[in-house]
C-alpha positions in Angstrom: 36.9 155.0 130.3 37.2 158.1 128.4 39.8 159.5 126.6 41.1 163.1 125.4 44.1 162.7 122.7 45.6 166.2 124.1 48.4 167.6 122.6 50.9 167.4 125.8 49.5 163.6 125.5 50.9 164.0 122.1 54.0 165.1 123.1 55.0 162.7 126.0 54.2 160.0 123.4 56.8 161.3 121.1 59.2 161.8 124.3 58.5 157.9 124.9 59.5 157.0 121.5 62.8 159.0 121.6 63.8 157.9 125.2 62.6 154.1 124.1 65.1 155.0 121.1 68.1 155.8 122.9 67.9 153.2 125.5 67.6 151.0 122.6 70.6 151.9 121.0 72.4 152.3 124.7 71.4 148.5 125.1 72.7 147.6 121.6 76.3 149.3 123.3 76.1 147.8 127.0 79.6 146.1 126.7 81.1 149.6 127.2 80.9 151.0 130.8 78.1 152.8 131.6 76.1 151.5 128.4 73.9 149.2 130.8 72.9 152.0 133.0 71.7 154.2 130.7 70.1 151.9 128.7 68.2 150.9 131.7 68.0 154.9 132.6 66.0 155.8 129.4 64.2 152.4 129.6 62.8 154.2 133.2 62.1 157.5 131.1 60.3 155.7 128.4 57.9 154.4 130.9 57.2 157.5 133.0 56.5 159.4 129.4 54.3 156.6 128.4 51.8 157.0 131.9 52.4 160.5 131.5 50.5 160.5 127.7 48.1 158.2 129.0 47.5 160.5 132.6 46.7 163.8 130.0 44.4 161.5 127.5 42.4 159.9 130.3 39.4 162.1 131.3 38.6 161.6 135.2 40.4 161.7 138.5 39.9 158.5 139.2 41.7 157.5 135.9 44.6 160.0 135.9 45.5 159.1 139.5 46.2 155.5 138.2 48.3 156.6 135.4 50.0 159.3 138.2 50.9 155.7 140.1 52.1 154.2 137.2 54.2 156.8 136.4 55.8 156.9 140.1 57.8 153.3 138.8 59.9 154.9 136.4 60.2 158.4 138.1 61.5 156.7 141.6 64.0 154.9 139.3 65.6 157.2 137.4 67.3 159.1 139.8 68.9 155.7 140.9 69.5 154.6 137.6 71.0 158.3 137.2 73.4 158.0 140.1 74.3 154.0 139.2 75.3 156.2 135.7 77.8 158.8 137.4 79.5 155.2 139.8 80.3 153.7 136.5 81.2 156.6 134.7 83.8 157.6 137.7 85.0 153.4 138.0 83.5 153.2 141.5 82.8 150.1 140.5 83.4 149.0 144.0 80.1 150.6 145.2 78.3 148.3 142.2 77.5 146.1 144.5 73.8 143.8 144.7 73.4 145.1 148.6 74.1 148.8 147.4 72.1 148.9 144.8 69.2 146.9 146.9 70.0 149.9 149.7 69.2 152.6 147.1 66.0 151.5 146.0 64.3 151.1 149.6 62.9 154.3 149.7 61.9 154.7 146.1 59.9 151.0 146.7 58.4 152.5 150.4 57.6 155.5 148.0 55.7 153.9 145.6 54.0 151.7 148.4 52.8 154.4 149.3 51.4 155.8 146.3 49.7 152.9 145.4 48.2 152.9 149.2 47.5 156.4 148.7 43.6 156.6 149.4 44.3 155.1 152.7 46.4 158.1 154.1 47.2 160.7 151.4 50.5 160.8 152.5 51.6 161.0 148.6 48.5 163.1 147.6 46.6 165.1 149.6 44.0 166.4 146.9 43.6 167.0 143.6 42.0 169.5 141.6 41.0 170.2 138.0 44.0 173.5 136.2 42.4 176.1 136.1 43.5 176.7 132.1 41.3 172.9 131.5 42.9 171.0 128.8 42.5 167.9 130.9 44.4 168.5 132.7 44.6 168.1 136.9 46.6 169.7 139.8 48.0 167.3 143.1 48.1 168.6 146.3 51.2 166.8 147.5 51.5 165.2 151.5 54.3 164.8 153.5 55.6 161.2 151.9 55.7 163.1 148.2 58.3 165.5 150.1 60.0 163.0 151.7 60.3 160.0 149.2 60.2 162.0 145.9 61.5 165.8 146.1 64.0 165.1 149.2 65.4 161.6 148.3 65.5 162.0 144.3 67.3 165.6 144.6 70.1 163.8 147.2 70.6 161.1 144.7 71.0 163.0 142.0 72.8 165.9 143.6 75.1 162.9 144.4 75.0 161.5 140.5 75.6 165.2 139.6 78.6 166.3 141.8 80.2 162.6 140.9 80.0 163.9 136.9 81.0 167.1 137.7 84.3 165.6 139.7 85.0 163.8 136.9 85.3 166.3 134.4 87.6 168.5 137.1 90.0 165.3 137.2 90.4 165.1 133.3 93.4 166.7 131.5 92.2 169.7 129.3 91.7 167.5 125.9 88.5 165.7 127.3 86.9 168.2 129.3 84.9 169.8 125.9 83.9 165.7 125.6 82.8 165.4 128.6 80.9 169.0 128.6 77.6 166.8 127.2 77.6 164.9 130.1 77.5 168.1 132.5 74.3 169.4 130.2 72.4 166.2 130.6 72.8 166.1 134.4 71.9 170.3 134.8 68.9 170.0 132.9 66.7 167.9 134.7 66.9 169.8 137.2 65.4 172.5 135.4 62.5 170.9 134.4 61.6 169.2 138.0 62.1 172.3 139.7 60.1 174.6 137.8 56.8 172.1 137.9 57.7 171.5 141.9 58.3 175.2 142.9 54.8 175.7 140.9 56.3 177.7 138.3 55.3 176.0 135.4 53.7 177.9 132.6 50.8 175.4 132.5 49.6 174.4 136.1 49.3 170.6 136.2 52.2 170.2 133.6 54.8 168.4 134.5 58.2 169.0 132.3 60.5 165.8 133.6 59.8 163.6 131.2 60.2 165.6 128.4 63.6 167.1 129.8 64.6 163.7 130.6 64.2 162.8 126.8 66.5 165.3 126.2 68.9 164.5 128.9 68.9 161.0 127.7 70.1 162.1 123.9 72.5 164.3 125.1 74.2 161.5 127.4 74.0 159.1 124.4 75.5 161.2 122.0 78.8 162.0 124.3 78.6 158.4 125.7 78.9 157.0 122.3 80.2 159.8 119.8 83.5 160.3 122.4 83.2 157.3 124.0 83.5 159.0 127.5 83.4 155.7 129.6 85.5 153.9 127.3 89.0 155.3 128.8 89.8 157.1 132.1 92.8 159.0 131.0 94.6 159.1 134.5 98.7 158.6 134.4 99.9 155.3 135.7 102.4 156.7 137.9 99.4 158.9 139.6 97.3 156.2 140.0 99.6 153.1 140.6 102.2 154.4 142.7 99.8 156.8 144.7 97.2 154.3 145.6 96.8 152.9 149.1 95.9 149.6 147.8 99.0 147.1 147.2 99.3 145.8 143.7 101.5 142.9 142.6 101.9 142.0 138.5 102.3 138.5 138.0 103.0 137.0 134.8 102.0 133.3 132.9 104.7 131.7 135.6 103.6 133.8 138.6 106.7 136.0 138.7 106.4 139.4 139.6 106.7 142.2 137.1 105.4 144.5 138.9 104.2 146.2 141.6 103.5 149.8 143.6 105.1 150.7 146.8 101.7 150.0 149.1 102.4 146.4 148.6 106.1 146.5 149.5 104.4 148.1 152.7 101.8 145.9 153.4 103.5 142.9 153.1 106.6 144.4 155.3 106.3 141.6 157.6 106.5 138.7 154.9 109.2 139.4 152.7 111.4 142.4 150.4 109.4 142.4 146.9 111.8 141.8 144.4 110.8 141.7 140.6 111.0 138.2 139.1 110.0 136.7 142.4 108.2 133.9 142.3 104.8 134.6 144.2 104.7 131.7 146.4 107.7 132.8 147.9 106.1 135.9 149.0 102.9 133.6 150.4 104.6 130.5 151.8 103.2 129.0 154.7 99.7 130.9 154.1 97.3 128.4 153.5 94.7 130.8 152.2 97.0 131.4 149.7 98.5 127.7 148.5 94.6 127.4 147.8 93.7 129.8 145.5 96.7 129.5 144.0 95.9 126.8 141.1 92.2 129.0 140.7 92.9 130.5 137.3 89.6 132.6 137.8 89.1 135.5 139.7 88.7 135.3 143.7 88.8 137.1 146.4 91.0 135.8 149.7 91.6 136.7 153.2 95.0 136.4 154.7 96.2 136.8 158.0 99.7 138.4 158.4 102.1 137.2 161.6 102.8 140.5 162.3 102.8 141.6 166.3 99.3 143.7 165.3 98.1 140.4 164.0 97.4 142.6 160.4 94.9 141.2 157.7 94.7 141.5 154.3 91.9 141.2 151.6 93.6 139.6 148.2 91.7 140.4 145.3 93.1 138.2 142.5 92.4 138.5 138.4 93.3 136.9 135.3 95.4 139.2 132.4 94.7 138.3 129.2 96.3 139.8 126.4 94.9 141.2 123.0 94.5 137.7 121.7 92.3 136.7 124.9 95.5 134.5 126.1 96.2 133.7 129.4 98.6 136.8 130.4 99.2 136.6 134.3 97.7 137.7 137.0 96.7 141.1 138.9 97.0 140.8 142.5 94.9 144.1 144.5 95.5 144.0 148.4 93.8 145.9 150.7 94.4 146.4 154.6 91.4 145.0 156.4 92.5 144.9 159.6 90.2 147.9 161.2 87.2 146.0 159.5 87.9 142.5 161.0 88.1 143.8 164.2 85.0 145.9 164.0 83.6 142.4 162.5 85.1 140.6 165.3 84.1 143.4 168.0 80.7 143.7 166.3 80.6 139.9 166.3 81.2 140.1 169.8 79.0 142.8 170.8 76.1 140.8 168.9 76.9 137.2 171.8 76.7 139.2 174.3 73.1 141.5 173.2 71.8 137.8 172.6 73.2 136.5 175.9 71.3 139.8 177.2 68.2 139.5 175.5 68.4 135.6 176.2 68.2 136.3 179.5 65.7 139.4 179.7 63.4 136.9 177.8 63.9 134.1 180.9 63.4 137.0 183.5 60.1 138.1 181.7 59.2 135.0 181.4 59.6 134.4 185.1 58.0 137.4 185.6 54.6 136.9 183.5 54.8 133.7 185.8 54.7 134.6 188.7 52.2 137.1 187.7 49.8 134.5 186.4 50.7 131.5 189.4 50.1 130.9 192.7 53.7 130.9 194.7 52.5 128.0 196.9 50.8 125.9 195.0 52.2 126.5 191.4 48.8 126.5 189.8 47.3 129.6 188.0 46.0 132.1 190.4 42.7 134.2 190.4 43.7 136.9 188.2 44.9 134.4 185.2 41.5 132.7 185.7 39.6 136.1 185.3 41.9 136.9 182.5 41.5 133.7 180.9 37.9 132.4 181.5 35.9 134.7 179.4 38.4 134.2 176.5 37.4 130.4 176.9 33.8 131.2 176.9 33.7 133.2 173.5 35.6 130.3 171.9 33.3 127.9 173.1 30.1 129.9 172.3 31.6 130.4 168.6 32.7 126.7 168.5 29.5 125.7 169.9 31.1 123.6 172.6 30.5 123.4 176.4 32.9 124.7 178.8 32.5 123.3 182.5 34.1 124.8 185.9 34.7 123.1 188.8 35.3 124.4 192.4 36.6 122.7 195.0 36.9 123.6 198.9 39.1 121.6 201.0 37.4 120.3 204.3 37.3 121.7 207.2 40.5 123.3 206.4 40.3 126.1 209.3 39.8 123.6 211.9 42.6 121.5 210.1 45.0 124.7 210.7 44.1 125.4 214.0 44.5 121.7 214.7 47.9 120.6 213.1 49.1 124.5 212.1 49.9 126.5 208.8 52.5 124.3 207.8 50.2 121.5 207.7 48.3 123.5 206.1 50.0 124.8 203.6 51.3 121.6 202.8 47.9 119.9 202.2 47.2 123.1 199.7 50.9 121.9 197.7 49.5 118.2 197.9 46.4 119.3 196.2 48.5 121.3 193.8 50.4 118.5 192.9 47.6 116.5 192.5 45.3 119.0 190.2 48.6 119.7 188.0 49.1 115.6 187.0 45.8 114.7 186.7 44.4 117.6 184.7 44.8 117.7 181.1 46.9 120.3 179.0 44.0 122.4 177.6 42.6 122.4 181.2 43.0 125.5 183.7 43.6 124.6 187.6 43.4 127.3 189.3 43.7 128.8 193.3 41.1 130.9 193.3 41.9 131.9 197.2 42.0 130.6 200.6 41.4 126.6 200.6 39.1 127.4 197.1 40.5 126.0 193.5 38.7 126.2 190.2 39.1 124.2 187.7 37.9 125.2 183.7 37.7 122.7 181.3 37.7 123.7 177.7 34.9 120.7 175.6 33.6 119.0 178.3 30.8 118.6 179.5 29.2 118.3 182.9 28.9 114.6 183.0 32.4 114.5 181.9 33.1 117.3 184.6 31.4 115.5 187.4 33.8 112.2 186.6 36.9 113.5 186.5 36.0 115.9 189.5 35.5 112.3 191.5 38.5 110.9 190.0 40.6 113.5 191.7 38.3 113.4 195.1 39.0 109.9 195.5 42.5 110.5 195.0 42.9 113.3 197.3 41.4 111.1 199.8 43.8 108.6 199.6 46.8 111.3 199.9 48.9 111.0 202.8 50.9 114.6 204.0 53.5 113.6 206.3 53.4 116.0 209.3 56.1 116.0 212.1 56.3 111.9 211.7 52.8 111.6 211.5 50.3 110.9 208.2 47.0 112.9 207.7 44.7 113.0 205.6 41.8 115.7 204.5 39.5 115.7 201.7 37.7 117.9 199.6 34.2 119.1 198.5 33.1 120.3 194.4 30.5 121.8 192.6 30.4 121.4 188.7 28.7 124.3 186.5 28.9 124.0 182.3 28.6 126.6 180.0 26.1 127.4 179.0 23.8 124.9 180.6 24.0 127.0 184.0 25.5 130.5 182.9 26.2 132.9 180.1 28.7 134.8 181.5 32.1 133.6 183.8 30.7 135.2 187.3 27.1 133.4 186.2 29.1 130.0 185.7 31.5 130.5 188.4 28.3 131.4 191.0 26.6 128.0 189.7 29.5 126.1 190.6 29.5 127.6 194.1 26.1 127.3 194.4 26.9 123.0 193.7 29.4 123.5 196.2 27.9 124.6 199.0 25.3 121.5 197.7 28.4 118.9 198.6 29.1 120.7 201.8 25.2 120.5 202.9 25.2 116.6 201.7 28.0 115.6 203.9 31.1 117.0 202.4 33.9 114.6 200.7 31.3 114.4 197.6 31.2 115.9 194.0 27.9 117.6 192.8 26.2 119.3 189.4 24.2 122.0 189.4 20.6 120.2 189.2 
């Protein structure tokens, strides 16, 4: 392996050490909002600079490709990491959720999948090809998953990350909009950078100019984040944000009394009781179990309550400790929230979900039944001829890879046509059911019975062979012979001729084994009939 110390490779190793710097520091600061994110942000940075210096060192396609997949783990990250950034930066801490953040790294993970799978369908890269200005350096022909997973999802992400930061800044009174002016510089500029190398107007072809924007991005956020801290303090006015919020919101202090509380929870709890401040709480909640519970829980929780109301209303409680600047015990802040609409698209949903199971449990019986009767004989319930051709040659491959025999045995009920004419169909077709019967109890379960057509049945027995074949074949003759069928009031009695054929003794193929056990059939029939015989 062969390297080239270039001096971009010089350069993304020094944008490394400055984004491994800052999310340093950003760790050192995580307990204030947003301090996690970009720590973990820069942390993604450091790592796509670092496979970026080793991509222009390494000499070879082979080589650079590698480092080009290496680099795809922090590059699909960051503009997650970027967007997680703007949530916490806005307080949508609400959307901070495990299955959210799960959600928005699917596609970077399918991605990268399929960059690391890339010589198997190029969707990622589709060629590659040495710049034309040298200097090590190489030029991707990007496929359709590139467009897809990278360009299209990235930009919507951080589009997204971008139009949450520039929201912010609108909402903020005059004094911290010059504050917050880093934070609009450090989402523009990537931008820049990725759009120049994937429009193809970089200076350099086979340049890329992320990383090192990135870097930059990354100091810029820092220095705001921590020189103003910007995520410290959301300066909105109480009255705009208590009063006008949808939510409910009840104060409660060390004896759960109100001392506070916003009009939406005067309306959502309408049907309960007239908020009045120094209330006690459990006068608002009596008789609601949910709540007489989580009452004595001096930790957060988060309850569901059902209100008697004649729209049978729900609320979602979330409840917090206060503490006060000495850590005490302070109260409590209760959030409610109307989740009516949601339980009953739970419910409905719920609902909806029996009755696709009661469906599907019962499209799964009738295929069932289906595939049955298109594999078994109506009359006789045994397999009919097409399950045997089906099945017989599978059987035969097993057994020539296992080494094992594999023995057929046909059968022909005696003079059957003169017993029809004689006694009639019914008759007829009962003795057919009575062999049926018969063939299904005393066969075993990796054993194939068979109607193969007319008064014929076939028999396949997986392992054994023919003197095994020949003995059971008896066993069922003399049985069969000692079968009554009651007919009109009257018993009668038939019996039935076999021929016994193993694999691969007497055939190769299934119409080769099947032929040698006809061939021992017609044998029994020109011995006397009611007999059992082997191919010789």
């Amino acid at each position: 392996m062969t390297f080239e110390v270039t001096s971009y490779a010089i350069i993304c190793a020094f944008t490394a050490c400055i984004a491994a710097l800052v999310a340093f520091v950003a760790w050192r600061r995580r307990a204030i909002p947003g301090g996690t994110s970009l720590a973990l942000l820069m942390a993604a940075v450091t790592l796509w600079s670092v496979a970026f210096a080793f991509e222009y060192a390494i000499v070879g396609i082979p080589g650079k490709v590698f480092w080009s997949k290496i680099e795809y783990i922090g590059g699909l990250s960051c503009p997650v990491l970027y967007l997680l950034l703007a949530l916490e930066y806005n307080r949508m801490d609400h959307w901070l959720t495990k299955r959210n953040i799960v959600l928005l790294f699917i596609v970077p993970l399918i991605t990268l999948g399929l960059a690391v799978t890339n010589e198997w369908h190029g969707l990622i890269w589709s060629g590659f090809s040495p710049s034309p200005v040298g200097r090590n350096l190489l030029i991707y022909e990007h496929g359709v998953g590139y467009w897809i997973g990278v360009v299209g999802y990235s930009y919507l992400i951080m589009l997204i990350g971008t139009v949450l930061l520039v929201w912010a800044v609108v909402r903020f009174p005059m004094l911290y909009r010059r504050q917050t002016g880093a934070l609009i510089v450090g989402a523009i500029a990537p931008w820049v950078g990725n759009l120049i190398y994937v429009a193809g107007l970089s200076p350099i072809p086979g340049l890329e100019l992320t990383p090192l924007v990135l870097a930059f991005s990354g100091a810029v956020l820092a220095w705001g984040l921590f020189r103003f801290q910007l995520l410290a303090l959301v300066p909105v006015a109480r009255d705009a944000l208590i009063e006008t919020m949808t939510d409910g919101m009840l104060v409660l202090d060390e004896q759960n009394r109100v001392v506070d509380f916003n009009p939406a929870a005067q309306n959502l709890l309408r049907t309960l009781t007239k908020i009045r401040l120094g209330q006690y709480v459990e006068e608002i909640f009596s008789g609601l179990p949910e709540w007489e519970t989580d009452l004595q829980d001096m930790r957060g929780t988060l309850i569901d309550i059902a209100l008697t109301d004649a729209d049978h209303s729900y609320l979602e409680l979330t409840i917090s400790p206060v503490s006060d600047r000495q850590n005490r015990y302070a109260g409590r802040l209760i959030i409610m929230r109307d989740v009516t609409e949601r339980r009953r698209a739970e419910e409905g949903i719920q609902q909806a979900n029996e009755r696709l199971r009661a469906q599907l449990a019962e499209i799964e019986t009738l295929q069932a039944n289906l595939r049955d009767q298109a594999i078994r004989d109506s009359l006789t319930d045994l397999f009919n001829r097409r399950y045997l051709d089906e099945t017989l040659e599978r059987e035969l491959a097993r057994a020539a890879r296992d080494q094992v025999p594999v023995s057929a045995v046909m059968l022909d009920i005696d003079h059957f046509k003169a017993f029809n004419d004689m006694y009639g169909h019914k008759a007829g077709d009962d003795v057919l059911q009575a062999l049926g019967r018969l063939l299904r109890a005393q066969t075993r379960t990796g054993d194939i019975a068979c109607r193969y057509g007319g008064e014929e049945f076939v028999i396949i027995m997986p392992g054994s062979s023919s003197a095994v074949a020949l003995r059971r074949a008896e066993q069922w003759r003399v049985a069969f012979e000692n079968v009554s069928i009651d007919h009109q009031g009257q018993l009668l009695h038939t019996t039935f001729s076999g021929g016994v054929a193993t694999f691969p003794d007497h055939g190769a193929t299934a119409n080769e084994v099947l032929r040698a056990a006809d061939l021992a059939l017609y044998a029994s029939k020109a011995s006397g009939r009611n007999c059992v015989s082997v191919v010789p």
